[in-house]
TORRO-204663 format. One line per field, with one value per residue (C-alpha): residue number from 1; residue in one letter; x, y, z. Coordinates in steps of 0.5 Angstrom, whole numbers, plus 500, padded with zeros to 3 digits. Example, Ala and Ser with C-alpha at 12.3 -4.5 7.8 and 13.67 -1.06 7.14 Angstrom:
<vextors>
nr	1 / 2
rest	A / S
east	525 / 527
north	491 / 498
up	516 / 514
</vextors>
This chain:
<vextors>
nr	1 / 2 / 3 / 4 / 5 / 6 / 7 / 8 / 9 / 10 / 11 / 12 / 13 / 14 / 15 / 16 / 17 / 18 / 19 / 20 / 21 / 22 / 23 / 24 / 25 / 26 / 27 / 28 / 29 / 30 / 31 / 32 / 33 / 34 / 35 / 36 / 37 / 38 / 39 / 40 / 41 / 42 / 43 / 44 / 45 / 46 / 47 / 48 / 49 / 50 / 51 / 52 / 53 / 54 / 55 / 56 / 57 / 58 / 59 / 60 / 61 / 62 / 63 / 64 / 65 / 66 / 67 / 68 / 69 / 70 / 71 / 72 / 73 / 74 / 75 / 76 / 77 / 78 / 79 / 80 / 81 / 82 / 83 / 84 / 85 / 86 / 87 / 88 / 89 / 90 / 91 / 92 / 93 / 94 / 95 / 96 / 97 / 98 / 99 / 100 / 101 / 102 / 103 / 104 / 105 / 106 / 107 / 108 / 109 / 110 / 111 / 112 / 113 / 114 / 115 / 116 / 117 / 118 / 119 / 120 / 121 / 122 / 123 / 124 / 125 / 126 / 127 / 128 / 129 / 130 / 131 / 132 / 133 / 134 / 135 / 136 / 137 / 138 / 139 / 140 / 141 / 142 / 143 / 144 / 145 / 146 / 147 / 148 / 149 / 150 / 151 / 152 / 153 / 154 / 155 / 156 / 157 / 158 / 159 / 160 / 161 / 162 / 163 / 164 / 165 / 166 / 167 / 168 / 169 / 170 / 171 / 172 / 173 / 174 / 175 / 176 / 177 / 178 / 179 / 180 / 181 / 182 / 183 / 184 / 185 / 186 / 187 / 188 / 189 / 190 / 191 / 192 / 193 / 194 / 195 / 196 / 197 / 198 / 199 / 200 / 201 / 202 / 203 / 204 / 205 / 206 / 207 / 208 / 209 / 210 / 211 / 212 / 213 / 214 / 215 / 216 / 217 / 218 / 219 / 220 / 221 / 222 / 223 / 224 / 225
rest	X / X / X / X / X / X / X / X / X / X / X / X / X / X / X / X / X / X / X / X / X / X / X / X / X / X / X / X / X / X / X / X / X / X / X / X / X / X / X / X / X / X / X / X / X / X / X / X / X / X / X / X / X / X / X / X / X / X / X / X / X / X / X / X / X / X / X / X / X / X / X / X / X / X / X / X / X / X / X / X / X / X / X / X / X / X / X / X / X / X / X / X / X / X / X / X / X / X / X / X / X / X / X / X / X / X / X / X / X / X / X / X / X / X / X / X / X / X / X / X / X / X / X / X / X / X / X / X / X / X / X / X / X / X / X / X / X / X / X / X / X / X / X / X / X / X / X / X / X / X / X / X / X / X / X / X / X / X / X / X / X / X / X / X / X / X / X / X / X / X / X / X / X / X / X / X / X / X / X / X / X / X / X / X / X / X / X / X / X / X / X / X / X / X / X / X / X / X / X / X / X / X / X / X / X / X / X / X / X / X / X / X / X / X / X / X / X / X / X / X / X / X / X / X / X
east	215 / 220 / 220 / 214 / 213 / 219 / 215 / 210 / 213 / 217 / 211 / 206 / 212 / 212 / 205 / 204 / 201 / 195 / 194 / 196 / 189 / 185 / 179 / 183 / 188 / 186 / 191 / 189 / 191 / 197 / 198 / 196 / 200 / 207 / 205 / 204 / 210 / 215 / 211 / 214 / 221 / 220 / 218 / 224 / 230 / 226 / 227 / 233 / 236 / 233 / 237 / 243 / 242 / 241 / 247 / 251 / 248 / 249 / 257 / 257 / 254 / 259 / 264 / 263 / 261 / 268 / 272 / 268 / 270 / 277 / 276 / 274 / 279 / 285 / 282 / 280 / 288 / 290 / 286 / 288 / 295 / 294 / 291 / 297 / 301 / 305 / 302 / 307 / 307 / 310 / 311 / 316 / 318 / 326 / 324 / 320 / 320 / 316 / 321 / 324 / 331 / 335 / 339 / 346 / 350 / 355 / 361 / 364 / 360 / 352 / 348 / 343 / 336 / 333 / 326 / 324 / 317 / 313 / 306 / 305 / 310 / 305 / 310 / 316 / 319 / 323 / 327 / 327 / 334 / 337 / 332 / 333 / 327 / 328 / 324 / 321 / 318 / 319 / 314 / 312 / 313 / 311 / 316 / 314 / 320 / 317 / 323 / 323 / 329 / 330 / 332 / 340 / 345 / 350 / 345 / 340 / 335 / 338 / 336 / 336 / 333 / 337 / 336 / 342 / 346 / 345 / 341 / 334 / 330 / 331 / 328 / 331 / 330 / 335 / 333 / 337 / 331 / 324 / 322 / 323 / 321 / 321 / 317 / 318 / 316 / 317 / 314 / 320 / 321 / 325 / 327 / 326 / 332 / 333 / 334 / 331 / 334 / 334 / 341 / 342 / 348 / 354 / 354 / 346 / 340 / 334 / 329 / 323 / 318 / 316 / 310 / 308 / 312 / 315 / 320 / 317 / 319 / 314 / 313 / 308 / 308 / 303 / 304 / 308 / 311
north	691 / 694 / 699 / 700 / 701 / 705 / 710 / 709 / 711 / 717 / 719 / 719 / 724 / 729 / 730 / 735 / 732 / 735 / 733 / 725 / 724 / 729 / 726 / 730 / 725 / 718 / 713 / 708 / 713 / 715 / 708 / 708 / 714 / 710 / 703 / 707 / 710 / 704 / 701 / 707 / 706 / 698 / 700 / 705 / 700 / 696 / 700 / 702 / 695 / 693 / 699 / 697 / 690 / 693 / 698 / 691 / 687 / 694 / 694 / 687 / 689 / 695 / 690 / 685 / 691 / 694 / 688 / 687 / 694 / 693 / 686 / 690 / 694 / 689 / 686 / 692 / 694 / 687 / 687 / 696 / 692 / 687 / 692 / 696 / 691 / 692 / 687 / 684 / 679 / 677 / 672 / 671 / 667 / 666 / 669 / 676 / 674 / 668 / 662 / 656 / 658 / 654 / 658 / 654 / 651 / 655 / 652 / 658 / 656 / 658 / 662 / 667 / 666 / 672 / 672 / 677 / 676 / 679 / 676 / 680 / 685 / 687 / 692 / 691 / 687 / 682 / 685 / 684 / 686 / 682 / 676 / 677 / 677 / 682 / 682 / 689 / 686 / 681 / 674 / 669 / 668 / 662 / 661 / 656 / 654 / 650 / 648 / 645 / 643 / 638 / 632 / 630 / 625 / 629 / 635 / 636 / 641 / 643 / 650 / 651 / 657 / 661 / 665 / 669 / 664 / 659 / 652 / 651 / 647 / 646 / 643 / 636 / 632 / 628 / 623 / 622 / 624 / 628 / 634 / 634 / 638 / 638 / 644 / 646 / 650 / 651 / 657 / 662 / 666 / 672 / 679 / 685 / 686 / 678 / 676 / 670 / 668 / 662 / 659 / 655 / 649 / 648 / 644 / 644 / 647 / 650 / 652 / 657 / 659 / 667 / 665 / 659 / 660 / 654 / 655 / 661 / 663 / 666 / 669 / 673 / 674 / 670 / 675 / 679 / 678
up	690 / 695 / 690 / 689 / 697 / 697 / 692 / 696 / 702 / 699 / 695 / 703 / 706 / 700 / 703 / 709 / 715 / 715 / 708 / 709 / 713 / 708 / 704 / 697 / 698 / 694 / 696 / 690 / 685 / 687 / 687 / 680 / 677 / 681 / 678 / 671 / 673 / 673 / 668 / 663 / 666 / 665 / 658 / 657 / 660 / 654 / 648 / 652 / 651 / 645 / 642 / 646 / 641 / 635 / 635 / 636 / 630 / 627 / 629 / 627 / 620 / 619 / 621 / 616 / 611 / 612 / 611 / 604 / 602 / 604 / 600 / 593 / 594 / 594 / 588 / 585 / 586 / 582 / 577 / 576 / 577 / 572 / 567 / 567 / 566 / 560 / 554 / 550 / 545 / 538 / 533 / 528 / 521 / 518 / 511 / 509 / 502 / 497 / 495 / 499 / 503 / 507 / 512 / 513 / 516 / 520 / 522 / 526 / 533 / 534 / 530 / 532 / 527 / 525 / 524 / 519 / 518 / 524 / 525 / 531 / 536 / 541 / 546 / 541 / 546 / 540 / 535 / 528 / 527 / 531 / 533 / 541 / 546 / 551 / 557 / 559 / 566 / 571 / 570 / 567 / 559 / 554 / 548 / 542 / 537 / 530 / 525 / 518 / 514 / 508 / 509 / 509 / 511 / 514 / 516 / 522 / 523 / 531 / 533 / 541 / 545 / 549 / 557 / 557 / 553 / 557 / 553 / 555 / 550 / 543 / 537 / 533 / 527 / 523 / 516 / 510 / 505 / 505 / 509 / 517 / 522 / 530 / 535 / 543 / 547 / 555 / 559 / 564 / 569 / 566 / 570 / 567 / 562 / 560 / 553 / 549 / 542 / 537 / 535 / 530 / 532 / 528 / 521 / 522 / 518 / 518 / 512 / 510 / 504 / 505 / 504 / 508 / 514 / 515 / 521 / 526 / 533 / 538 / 545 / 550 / 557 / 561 / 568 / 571 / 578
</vextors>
């Protein structure tokens, strides 16, 4: 109200003085135009805030839109990472030709097995010609030993895999007549350049068929680290 008067006011004096007593000057009216004037004004503080509070949900939205951006591209990065990740798996058998064979025993420390037969050498990481797994990356890798023997009273079946010459797990069967087999398996992690082998223990034995594949060695890559 007081700026009302105030207008009012400002309006009266902005009026000569001969004019402020003169018929043609309708008081009402100007009344009229000031309050539309201020009605205006109130209408445009109005928009004027209502804007202001849709700038700040639009500021929130860009905020979180931001943030869900920078989301997908972190998961777009990993999931890149992932499939640039080299792809590296391989199964093996002893024998590469048909007809029952048994390799052993050897009486002159650990023997490397060679497994010839390759089902699968995804990233050419294991090598045939020496029966060593070389890791090419840094990670976590699954490695699975099935060994068959004939039975025997004075031979086993005993072959263990090896990290960089240090014993992990190994496979074991022993009984005096008959077939005998033994399997493990056990996941590492390995640093790029680690190698994976199978050695077969002194005085022991280990059979294969060429063609039913009775004794294989197999590995692949779980994920990189």
């Amino acid at each position: 109200m007081l700026i009302l008067v105030t207008l009012v006011m400002l309006n009266v004096w902005a009026i000569p003085a001969d004019e402020v007593l003169s018929p043609n000057i309708n008081i009402l009216e100007e009344l009229g135009k000031i309050t539309a004037m201020e009605k205006k004004m109130k209408s445009m503080e109005n928009e004027m805030e209502r804007l202001k509070t849709k700038n700040e949900e639009q500021a929130k939205e860009l905020k979180i839109l931001n943030k869900t951006t920078a989301d997908t591209k972190i998961n777009m990065d990993e999931l890149m990472k992932l499939n640039q990740a080299p792809k590296v798996a391989f199964s093996a058998a002893l024998l590469t030709s048909f007809g029952p064979q048994s390799i052993g025993p050897f009486d002159n420390g650990l023997h490397t097995l060679i497994y010839k037969y390759i089902f699968l050498n995804t990233g050419n990481a294991y090598d045939p010609n020496t029966g060593i797994f070389t890791a090419p990356v840094r990670g976590a890798y699954a490695f699975k030993v099935f060994s068959k023997a004939f039975g025997s009273p004075e031979k086993a079946v005993t072959a263990g895999l090896f990290k960089n010459d240090q014993h992990i797990i190994s496979t074991h069967g022993h009984q005096a007549s008959g077939f005998i087999s033994s399997s493990n398996g056990v996941s590492l992690l390995l640093e790029e350049g680690d190698k994976v082998k199978v050695n077969l223990y002194p005085g022991q034995w280990i059979f294969d068929n060429g063609e039913h594949h009775h004794s294989t060695f197999s590995g692949h890559l779980l994920f990189p680290m």
